[in-house]
C-alpha positions, 0 to 999 in steps of 0.5 A: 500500500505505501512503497518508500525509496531513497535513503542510503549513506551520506556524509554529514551535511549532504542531502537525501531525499526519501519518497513514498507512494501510496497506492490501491484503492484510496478514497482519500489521503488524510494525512502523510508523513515519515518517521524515524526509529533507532535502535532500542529507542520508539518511532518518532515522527519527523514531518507530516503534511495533511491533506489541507496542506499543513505541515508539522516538523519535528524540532530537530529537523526545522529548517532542514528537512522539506516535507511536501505532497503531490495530491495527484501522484499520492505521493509524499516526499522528505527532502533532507538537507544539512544531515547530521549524525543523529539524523541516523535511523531507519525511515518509515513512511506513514499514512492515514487513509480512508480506502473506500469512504470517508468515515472508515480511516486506517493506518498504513506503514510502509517499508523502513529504508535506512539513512545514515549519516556519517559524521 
């Protein structure tokens, strides 16, 4: 249902960009965004956008990280910019769908893809 790509090494300070696509039956998109798990610690969000076009970013990535979504396409993209090492993790895409009407909603994860910053 969400199919993630992107991610992989970099040093400190470059770019990464993770995409996510959504994909079968889909009434509508409530909500979509990334989160980020290390080892031994929660998944923590980073950024989300909702269908209206709000976005919400962790503190630790403002100013960095560029979140945006492609309605048509049911596709988000994280732009990552100035990573630093605690930028570390595995990346999960997420999104809130309503499949076939809009009153039932359900969570969906994609697959992690791993970033990892090397400082």
């Amino acid at each position: 249902q969400l199919q993630a790509s992107g991610g992989g090494l970099v040093q400190a300070g470059g770019s990464l960009t993770l995409s996510c696509a959504a994909s079968g039956s889909i009434f509508s998109i409530n909500i979509m965004g990334w989160y980020r798990q290390v080892q031994g610690k929660q998944r923590e969000l980073v950024a989300q956008v909702t269908m209206g076009g709000d976005v919400n970013y962790d503190d630790s990535v403002k100013g960095r990280f560029t979140i945006t979504r492609h309605i048509a396409k049911n596709t988000v993209i994280l732009q990552m910019n100035s990573l630093k090492a605690e930028d570390t993790g595995v990346y999960y895409c997420n999104a809130d769908i309503a499949p076939y009407n809009p009153q039932d909603r359900y969570v969906y994860w994609g697959q992690g893809t791993q970033v990892t910053v090397s400082s």
